[in-house]
LUMSESE-402284 format. One record per residue: z, y, x of N, C-alpha, C in turn; residue in three letters. Coordinates in pm, whole numbers, plus 50000, padded with zeros to 5 digits. Each point is the difference from the previous one (the first is absolute). Layout:
BEGIN
ZYXZYXZYXALA/...
END
This chain:
BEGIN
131524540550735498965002849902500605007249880UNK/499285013850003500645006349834499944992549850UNK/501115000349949499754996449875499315000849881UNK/499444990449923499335006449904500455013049908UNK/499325009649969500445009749888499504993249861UNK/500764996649937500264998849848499975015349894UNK/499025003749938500105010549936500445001249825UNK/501025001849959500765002049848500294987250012UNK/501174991250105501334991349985500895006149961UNK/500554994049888501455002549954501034987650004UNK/499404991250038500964987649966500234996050152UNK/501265000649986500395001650199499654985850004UNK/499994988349955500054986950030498184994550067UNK/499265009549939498625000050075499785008150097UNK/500695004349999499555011450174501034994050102UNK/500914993849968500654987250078499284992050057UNK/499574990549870499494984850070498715003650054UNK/499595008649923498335008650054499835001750135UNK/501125010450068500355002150188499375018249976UNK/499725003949838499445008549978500745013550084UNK/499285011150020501045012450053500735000949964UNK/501324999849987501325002849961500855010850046UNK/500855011549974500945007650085501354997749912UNK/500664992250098501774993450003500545006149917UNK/500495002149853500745010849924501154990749974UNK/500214986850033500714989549941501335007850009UNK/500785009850121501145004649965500555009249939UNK/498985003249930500325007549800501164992249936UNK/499964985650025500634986949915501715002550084UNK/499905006850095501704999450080500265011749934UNK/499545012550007500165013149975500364996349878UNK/498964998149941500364997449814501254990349974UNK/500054990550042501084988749950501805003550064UNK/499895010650121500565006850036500985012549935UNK/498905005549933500175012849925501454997849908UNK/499734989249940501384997749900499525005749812UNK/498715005250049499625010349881499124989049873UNK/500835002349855499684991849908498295002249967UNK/500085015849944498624999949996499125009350074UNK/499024994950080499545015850112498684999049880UNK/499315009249999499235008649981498945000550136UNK/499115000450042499645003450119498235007349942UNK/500145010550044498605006949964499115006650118UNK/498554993649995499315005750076498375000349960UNK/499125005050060498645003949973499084984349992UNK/499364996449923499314993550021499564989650134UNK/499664988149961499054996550148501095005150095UNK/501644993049978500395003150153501014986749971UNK/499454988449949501084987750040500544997349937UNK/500545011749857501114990049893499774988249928UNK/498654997049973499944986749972499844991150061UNK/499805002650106499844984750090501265000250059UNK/501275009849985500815001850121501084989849821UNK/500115003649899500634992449877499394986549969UNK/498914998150072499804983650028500454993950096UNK/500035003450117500654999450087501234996749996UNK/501065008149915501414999249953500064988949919UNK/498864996349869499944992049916500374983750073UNK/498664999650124500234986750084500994999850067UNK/500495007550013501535003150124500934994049910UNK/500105002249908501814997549904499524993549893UNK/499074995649938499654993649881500814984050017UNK/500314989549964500284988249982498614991149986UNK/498895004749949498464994350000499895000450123UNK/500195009750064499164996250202501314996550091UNK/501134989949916500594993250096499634993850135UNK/500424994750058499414995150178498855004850009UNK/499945013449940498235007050039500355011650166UNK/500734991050047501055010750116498345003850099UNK/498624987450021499195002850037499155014050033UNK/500295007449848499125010249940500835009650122UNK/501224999050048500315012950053500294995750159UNK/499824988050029499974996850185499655007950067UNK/500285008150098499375007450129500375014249895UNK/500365001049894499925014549984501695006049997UNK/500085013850024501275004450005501044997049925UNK/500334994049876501015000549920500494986550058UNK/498994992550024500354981950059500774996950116UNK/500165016650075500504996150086501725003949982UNK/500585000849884501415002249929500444987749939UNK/500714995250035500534981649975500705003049865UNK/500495009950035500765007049782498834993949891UNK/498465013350094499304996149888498994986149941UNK/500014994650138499244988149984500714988449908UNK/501355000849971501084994549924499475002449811UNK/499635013250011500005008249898498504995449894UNK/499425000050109497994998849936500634986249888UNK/499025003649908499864991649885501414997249913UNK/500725008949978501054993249958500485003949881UNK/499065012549912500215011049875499594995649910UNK/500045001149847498705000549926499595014550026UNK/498835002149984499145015849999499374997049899UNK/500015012149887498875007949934499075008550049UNK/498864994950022499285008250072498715004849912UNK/500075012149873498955005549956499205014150080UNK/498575000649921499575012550004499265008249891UNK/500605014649997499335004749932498885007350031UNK/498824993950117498905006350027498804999549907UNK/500594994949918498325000149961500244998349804UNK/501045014949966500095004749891499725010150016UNK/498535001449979499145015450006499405001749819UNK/500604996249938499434996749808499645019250036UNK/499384999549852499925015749967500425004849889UNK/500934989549958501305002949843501174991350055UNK/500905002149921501224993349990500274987949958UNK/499224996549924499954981949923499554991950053UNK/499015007250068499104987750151500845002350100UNK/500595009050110501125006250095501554985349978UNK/500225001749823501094990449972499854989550044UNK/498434994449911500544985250002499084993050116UNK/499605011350104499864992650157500784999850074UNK/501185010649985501584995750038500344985949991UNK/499775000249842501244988749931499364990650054UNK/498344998650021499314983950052500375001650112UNK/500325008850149500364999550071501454990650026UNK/500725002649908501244993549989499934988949903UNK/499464995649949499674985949951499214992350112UNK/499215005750047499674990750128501104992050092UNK/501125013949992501454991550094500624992049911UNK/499985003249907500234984349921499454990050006UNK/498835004949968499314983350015500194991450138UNK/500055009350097499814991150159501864998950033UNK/500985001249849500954998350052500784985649915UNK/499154997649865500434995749894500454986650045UNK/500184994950129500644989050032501604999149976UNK/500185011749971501564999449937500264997149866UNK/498654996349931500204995949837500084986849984UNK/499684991050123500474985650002501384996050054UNK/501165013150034501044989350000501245007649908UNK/500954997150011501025001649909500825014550021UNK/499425010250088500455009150027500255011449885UNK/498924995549976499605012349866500204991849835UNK/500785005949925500094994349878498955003449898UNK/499984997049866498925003349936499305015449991UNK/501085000249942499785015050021498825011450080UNK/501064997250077498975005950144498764993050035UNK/499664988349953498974994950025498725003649897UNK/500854999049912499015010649847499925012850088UNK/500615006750052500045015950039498925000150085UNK/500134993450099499274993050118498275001049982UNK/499624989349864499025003249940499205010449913UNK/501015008849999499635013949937499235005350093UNK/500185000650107499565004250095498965006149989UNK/498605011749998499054993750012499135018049992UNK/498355000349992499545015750011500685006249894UNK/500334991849864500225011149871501474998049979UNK/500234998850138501794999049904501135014350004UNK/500194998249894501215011649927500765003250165UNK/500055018449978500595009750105501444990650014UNK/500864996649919501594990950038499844992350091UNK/498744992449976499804984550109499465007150096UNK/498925009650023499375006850051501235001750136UNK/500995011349961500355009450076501204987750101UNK/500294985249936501284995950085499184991150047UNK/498694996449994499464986150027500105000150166UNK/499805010350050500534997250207501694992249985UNK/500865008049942500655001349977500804985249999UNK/499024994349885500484984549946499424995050102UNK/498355000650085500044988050044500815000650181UNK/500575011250010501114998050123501114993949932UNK/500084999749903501314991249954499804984250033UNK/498464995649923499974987950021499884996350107UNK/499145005250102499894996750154501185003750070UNK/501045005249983501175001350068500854982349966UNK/499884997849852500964992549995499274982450038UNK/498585002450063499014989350028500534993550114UNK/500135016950092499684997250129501735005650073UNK/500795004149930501115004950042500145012150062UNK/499545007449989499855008250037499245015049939UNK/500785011950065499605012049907498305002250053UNK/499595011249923498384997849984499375011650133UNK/499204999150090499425009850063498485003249889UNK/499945016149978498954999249880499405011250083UNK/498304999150035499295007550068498795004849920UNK/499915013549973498735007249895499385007050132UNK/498714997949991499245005650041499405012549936UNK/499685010550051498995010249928500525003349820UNK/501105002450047500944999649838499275016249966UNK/499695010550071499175010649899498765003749995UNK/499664991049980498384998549921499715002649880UNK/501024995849942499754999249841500775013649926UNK/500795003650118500375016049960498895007950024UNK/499094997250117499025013650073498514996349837UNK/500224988849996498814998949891500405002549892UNK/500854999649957501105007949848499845014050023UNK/500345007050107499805014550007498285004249997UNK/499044994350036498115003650008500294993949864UNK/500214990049929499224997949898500905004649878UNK/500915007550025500385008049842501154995049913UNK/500834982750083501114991349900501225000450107UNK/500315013650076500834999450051501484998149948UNK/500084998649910501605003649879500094988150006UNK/499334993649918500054985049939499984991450142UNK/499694999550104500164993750217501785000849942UNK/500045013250070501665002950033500664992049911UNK/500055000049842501164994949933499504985850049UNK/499344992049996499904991949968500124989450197UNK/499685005750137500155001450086501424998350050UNK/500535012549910501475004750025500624990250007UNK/500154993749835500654987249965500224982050066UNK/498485000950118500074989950053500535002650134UNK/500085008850063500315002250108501505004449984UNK/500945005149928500985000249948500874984450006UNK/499124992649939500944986249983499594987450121UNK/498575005850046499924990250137500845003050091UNK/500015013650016500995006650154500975002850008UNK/500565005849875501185002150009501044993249898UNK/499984999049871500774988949966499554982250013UNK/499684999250064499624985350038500764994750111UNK/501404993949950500674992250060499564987350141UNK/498594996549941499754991450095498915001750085UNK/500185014150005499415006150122500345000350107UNK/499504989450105500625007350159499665014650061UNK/498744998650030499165010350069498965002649938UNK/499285012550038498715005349946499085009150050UNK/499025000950037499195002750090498635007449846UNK/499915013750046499335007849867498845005250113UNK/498285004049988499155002850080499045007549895UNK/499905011750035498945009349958499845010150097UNK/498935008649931499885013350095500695014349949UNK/500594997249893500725012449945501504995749947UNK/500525013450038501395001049920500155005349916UNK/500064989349846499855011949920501204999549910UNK/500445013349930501475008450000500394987449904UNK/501855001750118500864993249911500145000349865UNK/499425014849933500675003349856498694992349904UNK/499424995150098499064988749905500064985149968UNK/499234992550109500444987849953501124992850102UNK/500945006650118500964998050075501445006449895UNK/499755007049914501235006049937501214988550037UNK/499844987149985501214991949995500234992850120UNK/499275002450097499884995650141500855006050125UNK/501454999549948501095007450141499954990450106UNK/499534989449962500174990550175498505003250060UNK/499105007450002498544999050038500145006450147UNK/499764994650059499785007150208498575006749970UNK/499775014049982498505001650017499375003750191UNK/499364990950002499345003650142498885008749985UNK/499595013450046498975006149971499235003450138UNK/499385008149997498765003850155501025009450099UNK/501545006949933500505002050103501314990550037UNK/500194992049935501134991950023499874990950130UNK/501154999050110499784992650124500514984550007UNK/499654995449872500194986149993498864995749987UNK/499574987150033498784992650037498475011350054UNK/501085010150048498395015150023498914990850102UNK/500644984150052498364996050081499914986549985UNK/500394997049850499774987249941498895001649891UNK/498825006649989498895002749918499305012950100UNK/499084994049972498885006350124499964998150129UNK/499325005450069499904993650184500535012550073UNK/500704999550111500505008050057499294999150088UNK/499845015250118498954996950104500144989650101UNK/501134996550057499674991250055499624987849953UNK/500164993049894499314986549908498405011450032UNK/499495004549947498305005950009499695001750147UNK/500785000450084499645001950163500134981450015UNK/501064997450005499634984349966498544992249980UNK/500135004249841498494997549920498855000650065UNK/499665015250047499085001350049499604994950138UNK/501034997450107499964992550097499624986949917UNK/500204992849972500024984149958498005001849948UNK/499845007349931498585000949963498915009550150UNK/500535000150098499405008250085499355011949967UNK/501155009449907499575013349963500715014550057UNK/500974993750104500965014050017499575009050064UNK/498115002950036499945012250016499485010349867UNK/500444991049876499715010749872501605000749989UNK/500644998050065501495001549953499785017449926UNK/499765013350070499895014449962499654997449878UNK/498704998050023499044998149833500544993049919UNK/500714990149992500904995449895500825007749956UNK/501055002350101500855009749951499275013449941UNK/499665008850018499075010449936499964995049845UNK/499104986949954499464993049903501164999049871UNK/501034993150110501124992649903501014999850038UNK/500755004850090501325002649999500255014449940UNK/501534999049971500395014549915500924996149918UNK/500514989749952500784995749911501484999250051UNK/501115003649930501345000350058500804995649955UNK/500924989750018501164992849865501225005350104UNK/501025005949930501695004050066499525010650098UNK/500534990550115499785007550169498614990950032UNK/499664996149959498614989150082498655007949954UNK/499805004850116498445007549958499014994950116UNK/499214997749962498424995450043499884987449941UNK/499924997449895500024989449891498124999249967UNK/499754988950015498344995249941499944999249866UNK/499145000449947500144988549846499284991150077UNK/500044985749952499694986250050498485000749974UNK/500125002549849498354994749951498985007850104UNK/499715015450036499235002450079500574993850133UNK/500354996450059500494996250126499164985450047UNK/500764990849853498994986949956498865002650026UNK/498955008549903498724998049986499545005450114UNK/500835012450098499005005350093500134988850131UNK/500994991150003500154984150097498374997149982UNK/500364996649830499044988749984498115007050055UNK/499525010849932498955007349976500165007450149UNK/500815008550070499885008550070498975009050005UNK/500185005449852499635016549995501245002549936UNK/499605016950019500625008549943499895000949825UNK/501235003249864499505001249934500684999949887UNK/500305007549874501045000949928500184989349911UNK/500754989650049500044985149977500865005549852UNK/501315000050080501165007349902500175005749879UNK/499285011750027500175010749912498664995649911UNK/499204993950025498844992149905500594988549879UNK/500824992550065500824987049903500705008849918UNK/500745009850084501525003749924498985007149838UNK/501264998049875499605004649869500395013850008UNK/498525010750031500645013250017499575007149821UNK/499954992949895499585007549905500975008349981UNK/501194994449948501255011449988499715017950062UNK/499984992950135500215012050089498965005849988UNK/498694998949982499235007549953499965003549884UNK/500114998949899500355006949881500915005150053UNK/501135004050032501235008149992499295014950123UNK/499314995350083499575012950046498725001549976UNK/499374997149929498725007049888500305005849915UNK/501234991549918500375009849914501005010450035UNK/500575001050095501015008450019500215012949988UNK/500715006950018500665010549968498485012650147UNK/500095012550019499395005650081500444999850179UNK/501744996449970500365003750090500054979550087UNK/499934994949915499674984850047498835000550072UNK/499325006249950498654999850045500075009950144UNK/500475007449989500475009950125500124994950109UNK/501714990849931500424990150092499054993350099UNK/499564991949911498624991550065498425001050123UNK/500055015549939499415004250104500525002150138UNK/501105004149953501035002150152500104986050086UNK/500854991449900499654988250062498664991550056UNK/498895004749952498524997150058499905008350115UNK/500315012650031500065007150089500854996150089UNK/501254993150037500494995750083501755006850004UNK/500255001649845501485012850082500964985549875UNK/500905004950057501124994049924500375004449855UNK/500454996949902500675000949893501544998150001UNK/500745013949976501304997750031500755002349850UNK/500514988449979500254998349830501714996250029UNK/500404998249872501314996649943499714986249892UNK/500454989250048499714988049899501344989449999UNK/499424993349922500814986649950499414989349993UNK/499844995050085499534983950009499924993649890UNK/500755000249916499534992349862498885010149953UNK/499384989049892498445001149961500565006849836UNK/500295008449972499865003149875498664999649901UNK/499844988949993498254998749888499635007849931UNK/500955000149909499795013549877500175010250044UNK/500195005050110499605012950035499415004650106UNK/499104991950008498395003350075499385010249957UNK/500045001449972499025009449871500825013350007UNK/501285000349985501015012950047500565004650081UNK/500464990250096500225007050141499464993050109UNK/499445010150084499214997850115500934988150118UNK/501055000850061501424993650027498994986650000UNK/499774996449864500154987049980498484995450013UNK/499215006250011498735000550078500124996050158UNK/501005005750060499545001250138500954986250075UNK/501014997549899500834990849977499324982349999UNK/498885000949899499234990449992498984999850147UNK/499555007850033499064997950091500684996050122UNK/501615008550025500304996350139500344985849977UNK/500924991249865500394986049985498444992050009UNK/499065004549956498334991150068499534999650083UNK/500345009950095499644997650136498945013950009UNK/499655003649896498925011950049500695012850067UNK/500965003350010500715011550079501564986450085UNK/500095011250137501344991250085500555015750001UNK/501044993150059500935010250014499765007050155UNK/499745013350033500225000450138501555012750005UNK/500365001249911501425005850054500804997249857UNK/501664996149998500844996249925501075009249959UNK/500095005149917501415012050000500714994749909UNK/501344991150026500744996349885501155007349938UNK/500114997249866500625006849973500824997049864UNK/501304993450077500554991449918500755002949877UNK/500535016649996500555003849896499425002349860UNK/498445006050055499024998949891499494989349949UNK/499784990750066499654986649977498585002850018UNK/499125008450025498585002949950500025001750171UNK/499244996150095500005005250110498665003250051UNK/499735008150120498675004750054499414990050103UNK/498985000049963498014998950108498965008550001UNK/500224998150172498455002249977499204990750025UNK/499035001049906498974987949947498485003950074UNK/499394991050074498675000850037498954987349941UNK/499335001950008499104987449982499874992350101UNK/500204982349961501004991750104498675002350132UNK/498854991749986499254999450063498085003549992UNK/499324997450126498755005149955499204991349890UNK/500454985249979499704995449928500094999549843UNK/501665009749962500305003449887499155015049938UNK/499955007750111498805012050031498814999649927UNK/499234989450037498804996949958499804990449845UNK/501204995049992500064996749836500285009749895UNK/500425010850055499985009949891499065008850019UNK/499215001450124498575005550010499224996649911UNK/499824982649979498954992349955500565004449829UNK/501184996549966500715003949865498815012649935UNK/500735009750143499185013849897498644999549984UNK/499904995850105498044997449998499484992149870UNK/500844991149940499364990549870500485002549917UNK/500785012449974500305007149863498625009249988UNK/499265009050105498935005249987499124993549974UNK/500174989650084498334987049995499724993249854UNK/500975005849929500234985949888499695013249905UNK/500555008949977499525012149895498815008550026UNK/500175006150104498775012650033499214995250115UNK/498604991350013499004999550119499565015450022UNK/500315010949897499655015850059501055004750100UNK/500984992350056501075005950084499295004950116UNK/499624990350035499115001250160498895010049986UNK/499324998549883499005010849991500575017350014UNK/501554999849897500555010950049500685006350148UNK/500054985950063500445005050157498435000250074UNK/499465000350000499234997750026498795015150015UNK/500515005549850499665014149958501245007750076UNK/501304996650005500875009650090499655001550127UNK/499674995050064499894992250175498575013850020UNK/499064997849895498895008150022499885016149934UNK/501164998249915499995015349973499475003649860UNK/499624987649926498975004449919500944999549853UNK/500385012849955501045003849862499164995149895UNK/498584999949969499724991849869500584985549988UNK/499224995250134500294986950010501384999249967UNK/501305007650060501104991649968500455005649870UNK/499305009849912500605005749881499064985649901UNK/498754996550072499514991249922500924986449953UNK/500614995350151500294984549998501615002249938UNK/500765011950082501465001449994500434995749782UNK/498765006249956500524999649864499814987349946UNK/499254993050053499424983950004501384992850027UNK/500665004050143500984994650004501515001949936UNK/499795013349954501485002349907500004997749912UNK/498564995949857499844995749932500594987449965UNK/499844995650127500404983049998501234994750025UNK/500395003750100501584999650057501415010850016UNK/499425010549880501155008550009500984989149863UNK/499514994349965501124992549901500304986750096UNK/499404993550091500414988750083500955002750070UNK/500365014950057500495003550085501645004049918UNK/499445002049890501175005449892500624991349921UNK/500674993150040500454984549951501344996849978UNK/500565015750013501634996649952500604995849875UNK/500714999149973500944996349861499995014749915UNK/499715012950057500145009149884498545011050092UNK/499344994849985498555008850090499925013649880UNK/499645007950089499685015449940498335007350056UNK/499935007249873498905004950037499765010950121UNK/501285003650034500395012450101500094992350154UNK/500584985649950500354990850132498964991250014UNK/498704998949973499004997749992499125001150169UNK/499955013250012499585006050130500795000250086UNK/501094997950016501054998750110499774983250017UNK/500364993349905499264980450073499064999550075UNK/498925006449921498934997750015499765007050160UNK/500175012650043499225002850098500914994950145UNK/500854998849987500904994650113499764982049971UNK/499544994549932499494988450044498605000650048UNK/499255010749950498555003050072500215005250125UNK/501085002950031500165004750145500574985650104UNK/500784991349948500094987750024498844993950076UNK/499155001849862498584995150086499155008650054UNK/500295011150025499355010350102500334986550158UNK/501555003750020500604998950095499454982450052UNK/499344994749921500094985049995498045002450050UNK/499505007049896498155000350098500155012350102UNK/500795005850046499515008450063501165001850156UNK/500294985550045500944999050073499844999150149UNK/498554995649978498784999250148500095014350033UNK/499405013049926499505014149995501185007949982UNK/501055000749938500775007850007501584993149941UNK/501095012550079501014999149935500405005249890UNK/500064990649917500475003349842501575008149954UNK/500415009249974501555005749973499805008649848UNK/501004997449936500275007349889501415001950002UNK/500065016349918501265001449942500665005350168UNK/499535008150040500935003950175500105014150022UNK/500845006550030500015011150005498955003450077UNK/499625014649962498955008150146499765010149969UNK/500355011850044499895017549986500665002549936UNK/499795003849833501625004849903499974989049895UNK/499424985050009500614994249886499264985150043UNK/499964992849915499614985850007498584996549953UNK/499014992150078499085000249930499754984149962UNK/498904997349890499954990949905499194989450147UNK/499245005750052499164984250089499375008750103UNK/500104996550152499295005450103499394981850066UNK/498475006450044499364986850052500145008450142UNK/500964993150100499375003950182499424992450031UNK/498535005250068498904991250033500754989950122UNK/499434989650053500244995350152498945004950075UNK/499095002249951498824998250075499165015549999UNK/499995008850105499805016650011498544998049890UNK/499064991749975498835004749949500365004749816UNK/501284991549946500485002249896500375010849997UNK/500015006549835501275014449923500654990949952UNK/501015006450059501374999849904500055002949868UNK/500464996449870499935002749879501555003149978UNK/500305010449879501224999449914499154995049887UNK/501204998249920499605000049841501335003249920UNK/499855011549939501305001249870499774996349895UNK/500874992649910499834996849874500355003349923UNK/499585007249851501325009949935499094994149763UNK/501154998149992499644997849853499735012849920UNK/499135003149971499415006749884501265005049917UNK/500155017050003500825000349894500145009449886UNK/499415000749864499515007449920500705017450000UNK/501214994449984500785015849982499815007250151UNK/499504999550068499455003950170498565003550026UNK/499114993549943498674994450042499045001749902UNK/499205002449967498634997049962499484984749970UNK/499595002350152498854987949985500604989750155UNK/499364993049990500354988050136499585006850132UNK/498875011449977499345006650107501265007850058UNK/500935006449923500955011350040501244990950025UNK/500144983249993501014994750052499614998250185UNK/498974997049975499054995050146499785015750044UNK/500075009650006500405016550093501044997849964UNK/501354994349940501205002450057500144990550099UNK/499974986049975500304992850111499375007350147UNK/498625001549998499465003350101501065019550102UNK/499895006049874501275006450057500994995650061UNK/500924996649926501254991150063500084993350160UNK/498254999649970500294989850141499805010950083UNK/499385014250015500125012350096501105006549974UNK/501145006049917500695005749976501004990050075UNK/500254986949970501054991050102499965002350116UNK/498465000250052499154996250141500424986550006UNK/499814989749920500014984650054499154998950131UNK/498855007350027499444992050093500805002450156UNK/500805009449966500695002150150500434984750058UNK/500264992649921500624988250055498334996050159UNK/499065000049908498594995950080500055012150097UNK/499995012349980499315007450097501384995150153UNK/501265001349940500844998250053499544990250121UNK/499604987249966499274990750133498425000050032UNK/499835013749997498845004650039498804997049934UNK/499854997349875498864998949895499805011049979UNK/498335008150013499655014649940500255000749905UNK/499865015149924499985000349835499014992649961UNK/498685003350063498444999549952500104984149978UNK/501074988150048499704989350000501194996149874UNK/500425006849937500784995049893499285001549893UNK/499934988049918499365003849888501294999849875UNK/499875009949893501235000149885499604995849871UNK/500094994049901499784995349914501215002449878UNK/499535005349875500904998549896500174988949897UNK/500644991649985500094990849875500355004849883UNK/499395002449866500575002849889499904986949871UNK/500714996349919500624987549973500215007449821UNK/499294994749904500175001249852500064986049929UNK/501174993150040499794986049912499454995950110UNK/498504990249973499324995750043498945006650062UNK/500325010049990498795009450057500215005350158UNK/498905001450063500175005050126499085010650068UNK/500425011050083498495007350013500835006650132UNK/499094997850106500065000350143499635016950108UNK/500725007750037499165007150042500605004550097UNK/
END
């Protein structure tokens, strides 16, 4: 009989006694305890196990789930007589920083600091014996949301001291989701004041902290040493290409061929995969994320479980607001081609906003792009991918993305496709200005926006969502060569009863031009003097079925012809 599915368990000790679905990760705990490595780092996308897989560890080695040898019977690590010796025998610190999302720095602080007064309090059984002298016991009580950055930054620090000298032993200290409070420092504007103050605790927990054994660090980003790691030379970073634990977080196909046998589903095995495989850690590729895997057990439909939970605000702001050629990017990647970049796995925060790198950097460490080819390149340190979009399920979250940046500003969008599809130039000179009115500054959202870079956001995210309503009817391409130059947007119908459309877009420019009328006959030139449409006639589309269109662009102004 299949097991129950349990949907958002994190606490391995109930999906235990529960009999809930489970997939065996228990020999993470050999690999890891193995490693020899003081502090790993281990980073991956959301919804793929790090917190339930650091509870897991928590009950494994803590001294609280002594003779708790139960919790791991019948599963793989139990069957190592080393480790069955081993269970319960640590103190562990086991915090998280999931759920420091403040939107300043003073609230961000002192839900830290209550975070870590909580481990005091559930530890303060060391203030009844003689271990600790006055002192420290006054210190002890300092403890607390408003206490001074000094106590602040050693308080891990001190209380592995006291639990080392409790229990004899050096401290295993496990953070969960340790960059949260960086990714919400960077959206909400107190990124300076995170780092110093970040820096300082992680500085004296990890690395000068004597009574540290081991340490186990879990987020989805790596972000640059020269921030809050500056003092961190013992740190192991595990990232999405590193081949350590590459199939200890997430499901590998055979665990989902498994799965789906056990639930009598393996003739959607295809359709799953299609859905949700695509993900790659080291050498291990055909990686699930769990959470859709979970819910499609439990529900058996199809459906963007995943990419629905995961927090995509970041990433949408960074390609709404982005640069023209982000936006480029994006289309390509909606279209299906690879992105072949030069990056660095670390997350440089503060320079989101300046180099693209660290854009594409963030998305591949979240899971929204995998890797399908690796070029390393060790002298540079910066090495090559090419980057696709992992799966069809990540596909359709940035479909839906673009679709509710329109839905949410301009209900005239549709009215303007709507007027394209039929041909009718008032209609779209009517709505188009409706819609640039509104979202040529939504679209223009950088750190130094220009009135010149205005129309370059703006219409390559309107082409975004060309490509996003008009994916049934035609293929969407911008920016591709065809006859003598590149043109701004060609629609190829699928369907023979459709025209094909171009459209060029060209900004208004006084020392050149007149009026907006004589920008719209140049574009419209341009596009015969190139011959863009050769690309169409080329696969047998008539002339008579191309229709050409000029965009001309003044500010906010728009006029179609």
């Amino acid at each position: 009989m299949a097991r129950t599915v349990g949907i958002g368990h994190q606490n391995f000790e109930q999906l235990i006694k529960g009999n809930l679905f489970y997939v065996d990760k228990t020999m993470f705990i050999k690999e890891w305890w193995e490693s020899e490595d003081v502090v790993t780092l281990i980073t991956r996308p959301r919804r793929f196990g790090k917190t339930l897989t650091m509870d897991m560890a928590e009950k494994f080695f803590s001294v609280k789930y002594a003779d708790r040898g139960d919790l791991f019977e019948g599963l793989a690590i139990w069957q190592e007589e080393k480790y069955r010796r081993l269970q319960g025998t640590y103190p562990v610190i086991f915090l998280s920083f999931a759920s420091v999302k403040e939107t300043n720095f003073i609230d961000a602080r002192k839900k830290i600091c209550q975070i870590i007064t909580n481990l005091y309090n559930k530890s303060d059984f060391v203030l009844d014996t003689d271990l600790l002298n006055e002192n420290e016991k006054a210190m002890y009580r300092k403890v607390s949301a408003d206490m001074e950055d000094y106590i602040a930054s050693d308080s891990l620090k001190d209380l592995s001291d006291y639990l080392m000298r409790y229990y004899g032993k050096e401290v295993i200290i496990l953070l969960d989701e340790y960059d949260t409070p960086m990714q919400e420092a960077y959206l909400n504007g107190y990124w300076n004041e995170s780092v110093s103050f970040i820096k300082n605790l992680f500085s004296s927990t990890f690395k000068n902290n004597p009574y540290l054994g081991r340490a186990i660090m879990t987020g989805i980003t790596r972000i640059s040493k020269e921030s809050i790691f500056s003092d961190l030379n013992n740190l192991e970073v595990v990232t999405a290409t590193s081949e350590k634990y590459q199939d200890k977080f997430g499901f590998t196909q055979e665990e989902v061929t498994d799965a789906l046998r056990e639930y009598g589903l393996s003739e959607r095995e295809d359709d799953v995969r299609d859905w949700y495989d695509g993900f790659m850690f080291g050498r291990q590729s055909d990686i699930y994320n769990p959470w859709s895997i979970i819910n499609y057990l439990d529900k058996k439909t199809f459906s963007t479980y995943w990419a629905n939970t995961s927090s995509n605000s970041l990433v949408g702001e960074l390609i709404r607001g982005g640069s023209r050629n982000v936006k480029m990017i994006m289309e390509d990647l909606l279209g299906g081609e690879a992105l072949h970049t030069y990056l660095d796995e670390q997350i440089v925060f503060n320079q989101l906003d300046t180099r693209e790198s660290a854009i594409w950097s963030l998305l591949l460490a979240s899971g929204y792009l995998r890797v399908e080819k690796f070029f390393p390149n060790e002298r540079r340190g910066r090495h090559g991918y090419n980057l696709v979009l992992t799966n069809r399920e990540v596909h359709m979250m940035f479909e839906q993305m673009i679709e509710d940046w329109f839905a949410e500003s301009v209900p005239e969008y549709n009215d303007f496709i709507r007027a394209l599809l039929k041909g009718d130039i008032k209609g779209m000179n009517l709505y188009m200005n409706k819609v640039a009115l509104q979202t040529i500054s939504y679209f223009d959202t950088g750190k130094r926006p220009s009135e010149a870079s205005e129309p370059e956001r703006f219409y390559h995210g309107f082409v975004l969502g060309l490509i996003v309503e008009l994916a049934d009817r035609y293929t969407v391409t911008s920016n591709r060569e065809s006859g003598y130059g590149r043109y701004d947007v060609v629609l190829e119908p699928l369907q023979k009863e459709d025209d094909a459309v171009i459209l060029e877009f060209k900004v208004f420019d006084r020392d050149e031009e007149e009026s907006l009328q004589d920008t719209v006959q140049s574009a419209l030139a341009q596009i015969e003097d190139k011959q863009y449409a050769a690309v169409l006639t080329a696969k047998g589309i008539m002339p008579e079925r191309i229709r050409k269109y000029g965009f001309a662009f003044e500010g906010k102004k728009v006029l179609i012809g």
